[in-house]
PAZAPA-4460 file (N, C-alpha, C; in steps of 0.05 Angstrom, whole numbers, plus 32768, in hexadecimal, padded with zeros to 4 digits):
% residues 231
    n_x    n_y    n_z   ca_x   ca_y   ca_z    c_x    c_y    c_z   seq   type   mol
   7F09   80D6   7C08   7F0C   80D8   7C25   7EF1   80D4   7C33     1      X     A
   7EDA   80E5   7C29   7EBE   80D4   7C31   7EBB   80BB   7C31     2      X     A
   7EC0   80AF   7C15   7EC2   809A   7C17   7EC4   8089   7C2B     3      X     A
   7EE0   808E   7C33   7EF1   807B   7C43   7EE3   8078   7C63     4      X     A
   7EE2   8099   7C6B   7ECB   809F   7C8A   7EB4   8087   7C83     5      X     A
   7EA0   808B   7C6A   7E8C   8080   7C74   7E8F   8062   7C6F     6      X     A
   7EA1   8054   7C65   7EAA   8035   7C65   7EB1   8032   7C7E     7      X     A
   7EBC   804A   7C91   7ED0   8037   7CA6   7EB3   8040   7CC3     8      X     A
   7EA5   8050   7CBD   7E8B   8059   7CCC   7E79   8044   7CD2     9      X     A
   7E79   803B   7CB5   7E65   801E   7CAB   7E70   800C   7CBF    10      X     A
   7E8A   7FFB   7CB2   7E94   7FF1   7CC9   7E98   7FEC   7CDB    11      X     A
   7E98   8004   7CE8   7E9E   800A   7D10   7E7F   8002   7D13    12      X     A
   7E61   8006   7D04   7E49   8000   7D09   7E45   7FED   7D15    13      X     A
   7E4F   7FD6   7CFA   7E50   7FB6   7CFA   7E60   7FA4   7D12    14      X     A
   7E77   7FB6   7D18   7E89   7FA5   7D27   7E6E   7F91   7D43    15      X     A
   7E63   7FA1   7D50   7E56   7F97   7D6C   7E48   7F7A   7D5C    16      X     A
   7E38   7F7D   7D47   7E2D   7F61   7D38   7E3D   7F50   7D34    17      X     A
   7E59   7F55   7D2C   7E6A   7F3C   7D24   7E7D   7F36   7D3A    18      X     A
   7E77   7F39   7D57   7E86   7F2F   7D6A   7E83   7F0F   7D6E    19      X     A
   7E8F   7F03   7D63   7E85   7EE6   7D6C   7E94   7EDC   7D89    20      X     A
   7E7A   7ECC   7D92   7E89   7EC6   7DAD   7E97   7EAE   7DB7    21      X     A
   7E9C   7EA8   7DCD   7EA9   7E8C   7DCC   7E8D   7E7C   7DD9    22      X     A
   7E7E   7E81   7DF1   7E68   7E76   7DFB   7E52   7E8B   7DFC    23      X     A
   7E3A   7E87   7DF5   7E28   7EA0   7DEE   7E0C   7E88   7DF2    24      X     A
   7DFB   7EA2   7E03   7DDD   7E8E   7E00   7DCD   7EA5   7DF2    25      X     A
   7DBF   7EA3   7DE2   7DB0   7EB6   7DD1   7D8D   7EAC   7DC7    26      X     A
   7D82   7EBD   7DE8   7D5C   7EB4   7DEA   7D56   7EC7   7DD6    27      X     A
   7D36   7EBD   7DCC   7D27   7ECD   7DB5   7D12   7EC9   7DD3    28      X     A
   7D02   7ED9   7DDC   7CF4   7ED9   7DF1   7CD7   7EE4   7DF0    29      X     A
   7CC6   7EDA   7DF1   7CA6   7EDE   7DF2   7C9A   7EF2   7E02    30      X     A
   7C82   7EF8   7DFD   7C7C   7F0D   7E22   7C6B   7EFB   7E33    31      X     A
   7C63   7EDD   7E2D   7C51   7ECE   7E3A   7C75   7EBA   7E51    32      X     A
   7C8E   7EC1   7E41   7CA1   7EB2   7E4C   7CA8   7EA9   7E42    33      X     A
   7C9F   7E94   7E22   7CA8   7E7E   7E17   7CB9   7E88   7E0A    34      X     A
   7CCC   7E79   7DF1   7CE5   7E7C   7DED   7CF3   7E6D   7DE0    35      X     A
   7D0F   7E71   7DCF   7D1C   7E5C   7DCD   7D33   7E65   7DD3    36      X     A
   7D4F   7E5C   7DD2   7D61   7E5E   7DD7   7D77   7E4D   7DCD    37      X     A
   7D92   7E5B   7DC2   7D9C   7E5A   7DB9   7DBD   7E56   7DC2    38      X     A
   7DC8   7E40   7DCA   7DE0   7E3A   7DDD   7DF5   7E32   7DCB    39      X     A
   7E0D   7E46   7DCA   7E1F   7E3C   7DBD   7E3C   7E4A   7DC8    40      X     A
   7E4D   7E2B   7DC8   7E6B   7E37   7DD5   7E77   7E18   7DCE    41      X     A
   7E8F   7E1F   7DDB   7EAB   7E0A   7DD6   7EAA   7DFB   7DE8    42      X     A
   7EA9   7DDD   7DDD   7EA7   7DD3   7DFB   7EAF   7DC5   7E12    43      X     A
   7ECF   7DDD   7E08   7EDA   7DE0   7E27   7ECC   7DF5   7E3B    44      X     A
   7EC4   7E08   7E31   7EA6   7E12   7E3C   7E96   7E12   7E51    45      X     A
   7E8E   7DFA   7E38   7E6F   7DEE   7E38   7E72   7DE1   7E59    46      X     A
   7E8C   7DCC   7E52   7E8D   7DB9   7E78   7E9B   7DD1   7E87    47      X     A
   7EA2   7DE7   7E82   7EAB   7DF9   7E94   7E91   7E06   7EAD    48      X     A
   7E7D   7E0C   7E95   7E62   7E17   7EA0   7E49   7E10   7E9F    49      X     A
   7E43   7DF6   7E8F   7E30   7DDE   7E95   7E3B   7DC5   7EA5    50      X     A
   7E58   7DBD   7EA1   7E62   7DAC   7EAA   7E59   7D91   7E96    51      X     A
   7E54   7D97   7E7A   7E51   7D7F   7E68   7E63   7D74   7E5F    52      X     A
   7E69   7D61   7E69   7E83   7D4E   7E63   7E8C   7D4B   7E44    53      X     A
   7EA8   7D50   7E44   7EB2   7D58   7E26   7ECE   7D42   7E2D    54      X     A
   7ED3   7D2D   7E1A   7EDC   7D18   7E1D   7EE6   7D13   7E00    55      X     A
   7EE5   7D2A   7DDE   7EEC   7D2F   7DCC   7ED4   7D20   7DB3    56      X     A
   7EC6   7D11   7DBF   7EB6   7D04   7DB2   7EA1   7D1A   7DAA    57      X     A
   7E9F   7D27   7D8D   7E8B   7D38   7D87   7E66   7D30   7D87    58      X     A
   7E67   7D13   7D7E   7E51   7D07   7D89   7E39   7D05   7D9C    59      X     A
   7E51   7CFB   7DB1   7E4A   7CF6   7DC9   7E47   7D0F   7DDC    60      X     A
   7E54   7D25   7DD5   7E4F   7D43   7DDE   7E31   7D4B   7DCF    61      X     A
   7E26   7D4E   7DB9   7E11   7D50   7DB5   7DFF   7D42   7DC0    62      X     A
   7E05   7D22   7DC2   7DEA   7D1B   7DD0   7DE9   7D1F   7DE7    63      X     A
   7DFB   7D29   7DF5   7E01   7D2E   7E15   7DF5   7D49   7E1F    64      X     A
   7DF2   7D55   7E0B   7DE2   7D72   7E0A   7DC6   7D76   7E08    65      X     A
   7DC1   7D61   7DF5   7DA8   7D5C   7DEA   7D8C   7D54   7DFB    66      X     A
   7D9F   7D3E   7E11   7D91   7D32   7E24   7D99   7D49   7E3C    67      X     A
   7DA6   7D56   7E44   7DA2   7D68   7E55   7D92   7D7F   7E59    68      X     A
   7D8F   7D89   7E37   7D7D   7DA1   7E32   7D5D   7D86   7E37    69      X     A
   7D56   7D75   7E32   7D3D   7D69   7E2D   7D3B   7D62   7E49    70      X     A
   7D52   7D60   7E59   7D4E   7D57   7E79   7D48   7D75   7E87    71      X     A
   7D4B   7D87   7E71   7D47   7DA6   7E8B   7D2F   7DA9   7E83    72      X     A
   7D15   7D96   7E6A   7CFC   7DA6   7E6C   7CF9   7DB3   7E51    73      X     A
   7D0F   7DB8   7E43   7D0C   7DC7   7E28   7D06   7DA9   7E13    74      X     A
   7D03   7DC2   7DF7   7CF8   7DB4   7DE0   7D16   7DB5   7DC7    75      X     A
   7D2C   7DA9   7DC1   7D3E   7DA1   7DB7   7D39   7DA4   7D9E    76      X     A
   7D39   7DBF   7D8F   7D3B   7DBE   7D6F   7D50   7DB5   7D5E    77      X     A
   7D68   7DBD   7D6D   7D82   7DB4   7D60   7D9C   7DB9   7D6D    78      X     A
   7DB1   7DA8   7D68   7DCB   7D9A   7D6F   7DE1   7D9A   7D5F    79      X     A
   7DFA   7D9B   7D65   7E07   7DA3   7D51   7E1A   7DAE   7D59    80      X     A
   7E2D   7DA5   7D4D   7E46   7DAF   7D4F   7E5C   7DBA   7D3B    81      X     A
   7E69   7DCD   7D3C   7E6B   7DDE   7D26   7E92   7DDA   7D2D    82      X     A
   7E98   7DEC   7D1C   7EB5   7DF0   7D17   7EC4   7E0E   7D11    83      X     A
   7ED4   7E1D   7D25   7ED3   7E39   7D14   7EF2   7E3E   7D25    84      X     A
   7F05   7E42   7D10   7F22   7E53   7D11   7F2E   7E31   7D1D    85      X     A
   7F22   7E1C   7D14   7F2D   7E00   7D29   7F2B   7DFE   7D39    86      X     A
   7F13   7E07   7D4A   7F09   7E03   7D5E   7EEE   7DFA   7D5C    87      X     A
   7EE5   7DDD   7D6F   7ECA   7DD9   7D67   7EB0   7DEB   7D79    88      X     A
   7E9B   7DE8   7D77   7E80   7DF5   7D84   7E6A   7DE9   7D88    89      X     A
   7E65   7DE5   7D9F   7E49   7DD9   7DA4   7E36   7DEF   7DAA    90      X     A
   7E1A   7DE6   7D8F   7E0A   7DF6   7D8E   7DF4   7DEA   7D8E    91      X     A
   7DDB   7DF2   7DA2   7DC2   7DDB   7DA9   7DB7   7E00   7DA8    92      X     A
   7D9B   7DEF   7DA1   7D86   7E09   7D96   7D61   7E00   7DAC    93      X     A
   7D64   7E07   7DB3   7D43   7DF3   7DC7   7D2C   7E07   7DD7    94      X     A
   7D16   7DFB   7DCD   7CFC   7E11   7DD3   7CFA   7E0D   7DF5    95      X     A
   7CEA   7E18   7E00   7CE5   7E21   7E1A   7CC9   7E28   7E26    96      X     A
   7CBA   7E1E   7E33   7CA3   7E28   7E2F   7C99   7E44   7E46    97      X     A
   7CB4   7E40   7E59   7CAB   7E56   7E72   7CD0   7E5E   7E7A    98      X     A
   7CD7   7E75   7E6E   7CF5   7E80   7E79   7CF3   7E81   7E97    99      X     A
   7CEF   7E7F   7EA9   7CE5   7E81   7EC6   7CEF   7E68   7ED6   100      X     A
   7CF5   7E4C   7EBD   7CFA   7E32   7EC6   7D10   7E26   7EBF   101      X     A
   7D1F   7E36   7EB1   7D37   7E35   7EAC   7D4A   7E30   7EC2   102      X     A
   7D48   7E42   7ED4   7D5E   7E4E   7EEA   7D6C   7E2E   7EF6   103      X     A
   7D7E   7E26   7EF3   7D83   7E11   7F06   7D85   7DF6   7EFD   104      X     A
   7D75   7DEF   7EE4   7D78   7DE0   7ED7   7D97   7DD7   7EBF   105      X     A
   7D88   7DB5   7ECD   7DA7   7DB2   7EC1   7DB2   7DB8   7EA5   106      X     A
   7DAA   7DC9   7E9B   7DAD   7DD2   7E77   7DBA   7DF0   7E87   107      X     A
   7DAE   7DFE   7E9A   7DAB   7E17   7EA0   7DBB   7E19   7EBA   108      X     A
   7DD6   7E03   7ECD   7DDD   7E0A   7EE8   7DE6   7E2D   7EDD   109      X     A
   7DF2   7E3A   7EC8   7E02   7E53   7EC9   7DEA   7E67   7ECE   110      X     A
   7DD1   7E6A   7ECD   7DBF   7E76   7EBF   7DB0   7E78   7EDB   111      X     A
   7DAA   7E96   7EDA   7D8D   7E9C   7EEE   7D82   7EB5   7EE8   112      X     A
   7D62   7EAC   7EE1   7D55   7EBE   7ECF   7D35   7EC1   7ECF   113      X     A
   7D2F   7ED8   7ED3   7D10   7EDD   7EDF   7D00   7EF5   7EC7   114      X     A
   7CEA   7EF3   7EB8   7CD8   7EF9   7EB9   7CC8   7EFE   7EBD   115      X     A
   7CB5   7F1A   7EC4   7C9D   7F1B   7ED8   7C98   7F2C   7ED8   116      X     A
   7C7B   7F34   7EDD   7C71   7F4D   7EDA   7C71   7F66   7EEF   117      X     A
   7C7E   7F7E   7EF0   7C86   7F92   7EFA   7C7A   7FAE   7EF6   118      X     A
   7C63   7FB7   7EFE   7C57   7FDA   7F06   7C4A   7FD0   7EDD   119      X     A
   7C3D   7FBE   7ED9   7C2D   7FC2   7EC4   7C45   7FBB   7EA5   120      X     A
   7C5B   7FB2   7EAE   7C77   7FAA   7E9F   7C80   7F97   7E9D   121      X     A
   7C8E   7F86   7E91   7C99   7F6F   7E8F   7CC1   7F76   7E97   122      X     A
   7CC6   7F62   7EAD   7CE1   7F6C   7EB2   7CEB   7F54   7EB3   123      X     A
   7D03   7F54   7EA8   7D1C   7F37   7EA5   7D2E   7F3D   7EAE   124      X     A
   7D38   7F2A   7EBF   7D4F   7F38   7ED4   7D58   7F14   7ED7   125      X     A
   7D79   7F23   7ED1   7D87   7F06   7EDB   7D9C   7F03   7EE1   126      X     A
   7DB6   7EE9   7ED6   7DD3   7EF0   7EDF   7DD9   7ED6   7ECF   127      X     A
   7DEF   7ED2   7EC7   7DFE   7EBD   7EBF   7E19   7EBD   7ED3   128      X     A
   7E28   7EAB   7ED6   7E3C   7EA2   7EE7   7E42   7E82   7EED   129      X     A
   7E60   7E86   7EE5   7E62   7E6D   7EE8   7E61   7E5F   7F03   130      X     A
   7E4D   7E40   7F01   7E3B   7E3C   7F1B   7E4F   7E25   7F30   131      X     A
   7E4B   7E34   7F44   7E5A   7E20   7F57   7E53   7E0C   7F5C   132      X     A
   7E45   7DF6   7F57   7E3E   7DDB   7F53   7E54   7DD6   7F3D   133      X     A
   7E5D   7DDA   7F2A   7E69   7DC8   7F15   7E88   7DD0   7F18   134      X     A
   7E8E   7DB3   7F14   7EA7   7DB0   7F19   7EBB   7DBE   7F05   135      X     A
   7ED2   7DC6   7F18   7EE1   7DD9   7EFF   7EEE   7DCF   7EF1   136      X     A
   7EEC   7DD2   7ED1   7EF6   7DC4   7EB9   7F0F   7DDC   7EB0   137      X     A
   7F1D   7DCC   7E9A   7F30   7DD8   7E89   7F23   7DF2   7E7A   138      X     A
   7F2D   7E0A   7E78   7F1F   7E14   7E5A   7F32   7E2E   7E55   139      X     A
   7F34   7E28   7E3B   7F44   7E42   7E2F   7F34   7E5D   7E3C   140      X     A
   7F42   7E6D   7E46   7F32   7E8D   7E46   7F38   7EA0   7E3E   141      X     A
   7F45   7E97   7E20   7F3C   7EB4   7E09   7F1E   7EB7   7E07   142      X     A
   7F1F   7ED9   7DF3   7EF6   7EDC   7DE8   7EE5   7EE3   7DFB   143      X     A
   7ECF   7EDF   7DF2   7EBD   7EF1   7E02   7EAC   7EDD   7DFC   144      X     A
   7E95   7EE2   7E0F   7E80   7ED2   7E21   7E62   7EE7   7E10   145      X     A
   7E47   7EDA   7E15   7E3B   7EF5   7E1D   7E1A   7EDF   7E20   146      X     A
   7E02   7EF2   7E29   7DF2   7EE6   7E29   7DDE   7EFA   7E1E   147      X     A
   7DCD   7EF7   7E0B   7DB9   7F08   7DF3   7D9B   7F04   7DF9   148      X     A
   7D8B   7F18   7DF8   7D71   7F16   7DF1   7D67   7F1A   7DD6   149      X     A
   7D58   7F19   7DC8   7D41   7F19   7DB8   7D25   7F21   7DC3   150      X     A
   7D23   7F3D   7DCC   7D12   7F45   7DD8   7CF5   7F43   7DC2   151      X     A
   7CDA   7F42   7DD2   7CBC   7F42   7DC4   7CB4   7F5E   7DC4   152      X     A
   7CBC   7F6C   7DD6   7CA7   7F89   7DDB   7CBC   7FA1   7DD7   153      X     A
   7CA8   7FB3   7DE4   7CBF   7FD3   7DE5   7CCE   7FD0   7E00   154      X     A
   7CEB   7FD9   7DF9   7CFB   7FE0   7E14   7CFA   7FF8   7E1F   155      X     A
   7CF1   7FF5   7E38   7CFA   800D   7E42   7D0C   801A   7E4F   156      X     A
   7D13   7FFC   7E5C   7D37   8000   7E6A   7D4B   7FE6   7E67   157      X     A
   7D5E   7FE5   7E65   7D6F   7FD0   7E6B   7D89   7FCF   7E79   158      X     A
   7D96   7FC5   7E86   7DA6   7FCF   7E9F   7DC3   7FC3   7E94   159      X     A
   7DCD   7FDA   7E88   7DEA   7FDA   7E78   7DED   7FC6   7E6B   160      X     A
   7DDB   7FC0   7E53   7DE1   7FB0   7E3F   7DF8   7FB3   7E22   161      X     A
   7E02   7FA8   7E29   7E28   7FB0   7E17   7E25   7FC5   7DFE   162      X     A
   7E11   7FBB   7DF2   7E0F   7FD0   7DD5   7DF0   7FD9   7DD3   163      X     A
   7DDE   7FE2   7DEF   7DCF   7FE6   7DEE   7DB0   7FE0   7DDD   164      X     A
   7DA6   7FEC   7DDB   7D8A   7FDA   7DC9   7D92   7FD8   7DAC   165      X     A
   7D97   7FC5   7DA8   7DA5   7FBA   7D87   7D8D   7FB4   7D77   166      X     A
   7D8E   7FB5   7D5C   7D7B   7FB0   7D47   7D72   7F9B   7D4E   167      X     A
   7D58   7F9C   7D46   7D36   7F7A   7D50   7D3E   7F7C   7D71   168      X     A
   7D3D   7F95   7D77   7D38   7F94   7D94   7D4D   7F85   7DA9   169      X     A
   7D6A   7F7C   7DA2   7D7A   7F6A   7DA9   7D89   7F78   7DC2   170      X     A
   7D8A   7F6C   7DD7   7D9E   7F78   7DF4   7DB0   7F5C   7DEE   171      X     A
   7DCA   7F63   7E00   7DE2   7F54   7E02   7DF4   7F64   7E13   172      X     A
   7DFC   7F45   7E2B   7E11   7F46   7E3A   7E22   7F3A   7E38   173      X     A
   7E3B   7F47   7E3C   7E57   7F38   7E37   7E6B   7F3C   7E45   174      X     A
   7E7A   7F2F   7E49   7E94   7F31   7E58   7EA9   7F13   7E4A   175      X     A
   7EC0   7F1E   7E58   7ED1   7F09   7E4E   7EDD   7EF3   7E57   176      X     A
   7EE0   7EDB   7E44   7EDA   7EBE   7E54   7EF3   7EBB   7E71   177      X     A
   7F0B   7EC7   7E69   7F12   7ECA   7E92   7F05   7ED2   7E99   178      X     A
   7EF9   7EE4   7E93   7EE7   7EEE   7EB2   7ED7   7EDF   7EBD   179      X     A
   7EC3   7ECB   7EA6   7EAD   7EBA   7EAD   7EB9   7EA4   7EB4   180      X     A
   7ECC   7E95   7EAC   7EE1   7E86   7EBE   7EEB   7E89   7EE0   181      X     A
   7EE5   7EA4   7EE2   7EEC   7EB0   7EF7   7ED6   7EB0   7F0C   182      X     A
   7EC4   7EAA   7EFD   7EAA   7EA7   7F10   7E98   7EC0   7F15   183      X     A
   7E9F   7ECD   7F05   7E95   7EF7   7F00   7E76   7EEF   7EFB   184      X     A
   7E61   7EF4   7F09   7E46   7EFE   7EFD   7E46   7F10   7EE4   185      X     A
   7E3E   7F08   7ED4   7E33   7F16   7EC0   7E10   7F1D   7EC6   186      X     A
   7E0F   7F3A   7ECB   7DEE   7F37   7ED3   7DDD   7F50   7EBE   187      X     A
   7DC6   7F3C   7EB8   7DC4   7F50   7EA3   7D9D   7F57   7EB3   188      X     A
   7D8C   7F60   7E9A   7D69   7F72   7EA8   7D61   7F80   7E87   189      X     A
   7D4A   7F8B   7E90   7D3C   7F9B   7E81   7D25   7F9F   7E83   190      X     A
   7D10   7FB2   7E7F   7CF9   7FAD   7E85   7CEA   7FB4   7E68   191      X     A
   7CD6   7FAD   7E67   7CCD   7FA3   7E4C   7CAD   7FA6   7E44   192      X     A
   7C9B   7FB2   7E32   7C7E   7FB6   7E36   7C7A   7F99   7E36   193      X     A
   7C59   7F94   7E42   7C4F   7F81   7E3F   7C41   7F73   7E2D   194      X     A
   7C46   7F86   7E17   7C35   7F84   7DFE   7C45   7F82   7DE4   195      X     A
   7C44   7F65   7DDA   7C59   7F5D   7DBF   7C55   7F77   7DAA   196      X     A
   7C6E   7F77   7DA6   7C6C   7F8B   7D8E   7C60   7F81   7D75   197      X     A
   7C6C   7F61   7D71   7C54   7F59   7D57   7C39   7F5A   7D51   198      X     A
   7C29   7F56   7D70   7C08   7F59   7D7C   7C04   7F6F   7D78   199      X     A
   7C16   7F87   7D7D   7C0E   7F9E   7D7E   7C07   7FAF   7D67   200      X     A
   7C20   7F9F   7D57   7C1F   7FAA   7D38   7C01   7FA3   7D29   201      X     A
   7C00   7F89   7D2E   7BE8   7F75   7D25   7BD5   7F80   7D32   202      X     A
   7BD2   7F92   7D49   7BB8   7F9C   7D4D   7BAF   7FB6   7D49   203      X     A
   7BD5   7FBF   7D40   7BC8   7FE4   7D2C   7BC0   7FDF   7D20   204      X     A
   7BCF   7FCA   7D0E   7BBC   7FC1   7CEE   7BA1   7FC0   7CEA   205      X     A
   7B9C   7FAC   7D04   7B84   7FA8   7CFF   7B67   7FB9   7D03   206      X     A
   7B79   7FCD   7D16   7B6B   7FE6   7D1E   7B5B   7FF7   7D07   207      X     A
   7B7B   7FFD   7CFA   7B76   800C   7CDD   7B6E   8007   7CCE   208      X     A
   7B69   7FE7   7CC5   7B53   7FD8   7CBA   7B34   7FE2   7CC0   209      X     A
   7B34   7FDC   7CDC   7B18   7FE4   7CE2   7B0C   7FFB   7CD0   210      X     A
   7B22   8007   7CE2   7B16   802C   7CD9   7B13   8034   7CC5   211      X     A
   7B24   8027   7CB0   7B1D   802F   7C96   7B01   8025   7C88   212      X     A
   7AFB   8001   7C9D   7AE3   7FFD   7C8A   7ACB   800A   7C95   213      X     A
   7AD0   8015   7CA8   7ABA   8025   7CB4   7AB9   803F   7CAA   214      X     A
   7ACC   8051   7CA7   7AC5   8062   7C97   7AC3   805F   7C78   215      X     A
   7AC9   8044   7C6A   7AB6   8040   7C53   7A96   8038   7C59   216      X     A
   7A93   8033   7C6A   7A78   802E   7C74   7A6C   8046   7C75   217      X     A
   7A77   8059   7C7D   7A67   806F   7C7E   7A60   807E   7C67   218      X     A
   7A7A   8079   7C58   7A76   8091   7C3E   7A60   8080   7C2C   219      X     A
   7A63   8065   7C29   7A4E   8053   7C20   7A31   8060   7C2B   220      X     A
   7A33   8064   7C3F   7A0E   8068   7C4B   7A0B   8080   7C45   221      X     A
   7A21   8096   7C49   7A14   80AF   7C36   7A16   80B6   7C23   222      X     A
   7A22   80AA   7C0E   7A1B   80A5   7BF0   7A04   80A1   7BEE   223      X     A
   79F6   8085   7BFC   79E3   8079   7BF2   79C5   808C   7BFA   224      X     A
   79CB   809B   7C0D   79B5   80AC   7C22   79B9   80C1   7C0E   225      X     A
   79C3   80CD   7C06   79C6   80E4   7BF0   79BC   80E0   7BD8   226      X     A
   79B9   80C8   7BCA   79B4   80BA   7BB6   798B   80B3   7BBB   227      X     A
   798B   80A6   7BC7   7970   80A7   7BDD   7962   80C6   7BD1   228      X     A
   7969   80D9   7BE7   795F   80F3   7BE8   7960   8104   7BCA   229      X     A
   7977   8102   7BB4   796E   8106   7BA0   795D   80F8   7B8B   230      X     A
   7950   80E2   7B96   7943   80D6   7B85   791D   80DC   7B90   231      X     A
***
């Protein structure tokens, strides 16, 4: 009977990780701004809320993405299109050099999103919604939607993020694809130190480095001063 509790405990843990979505953008995000980002959905979707023409040609949908993300300013690591339950997925992966320049761009009409520094803090505040410029397409609206961070620093707040601060620091908003069909803001925030946690780690280290060779430094000079005076 233990058993069974802590299998089905385990489980209920895991469920929020294995939600897969139908359209999902998922940033790994810097504290200088830079970034990459991670765009993947169906792409009935995709022309629902970029408006990227989907005409069945899997091809010609990747390069049509490819040159859009490279027309909004980003850096295009990868393209691709996938297959899951017989349904296909367009998935484009592309660096960024300033989240700030995103907003509006034609990779980004759903997207509006700010970075900036706040009382000695870093605060990200934004909204997804499907954008009234693009014309309204077909699209199934089963599933769920969501849009993810990959936070750099410590959180201190985040403004109702679905499953709250998730393992490697991860926030996520979601709602479901009627709704975002519907034209619902999804609006998500957080505020964030200004100081990477990897820098930070890298400069306890190096702290504790110090200190230790300095107090071998020391015990070295009074050994040697002791040694001195008995001689």
């Amino acid at each position: 009977m233990a058993a069974r509790l802590a299998l089905a405990l385990l489980l209920a843990a895991g469920l929020p990780s294995c939600v897969r979505y139908e359209y999902e953008h998922e940033f790994w995000l810097d504290v200088d701004g830079s970034g990459r980002v991670d765009v993947t959905g169906r792409p009935d979707l995709w022309a629902a809320f970029k408006g990227l023409p989907v005409d069945g040609d899997e091809d010609a949908l990747a390069r049509r993405a490819r040159e859009t993300f490279e027309r909004s300013g980003l850096h295009v690591r990868k393209v691709d299109v996938t297959h899951r339950g017989g349904r296909a997925y367009l998935f484009v992966r592309a660096a960024f050099d300033d989240v700030n320049k995103l907003t509006g761009t034609p990779a980004f009409p759903d997207l509006r999103i700010a970075l900036r520094t706040e009382d000695g803090r870093l605060r990200l505040q934004g909204s997804w919604q499907r954008p009234a410029v693009v014309a309204p397409a077909a699209a199934a609206d089963d599933g769920v939607m969501a849009v993810r961070f990959h936070l750099p620093s410590k959180i201190y707040q985040h403004d109702n993020a679905a499953g709250g601060v998730e393992r490697g620091n991860i926030l996520g908003w979601r709602q479901d694809v009627s709704a975002a069909l519907r034209a619902r803001e999804l609006a998500f925030g957080a505020v964030m130190d200004r100081r990477s946690i990897f820098y930070s780690t890298v400069g306890l280290f190096a702290g504790a480095v110090a200190l230790a060779l300095a107090l071998l430094g020391v015990m070295v000079y009074v050994v040697r001063k002791k040694g001195q005076q008995a001689g």
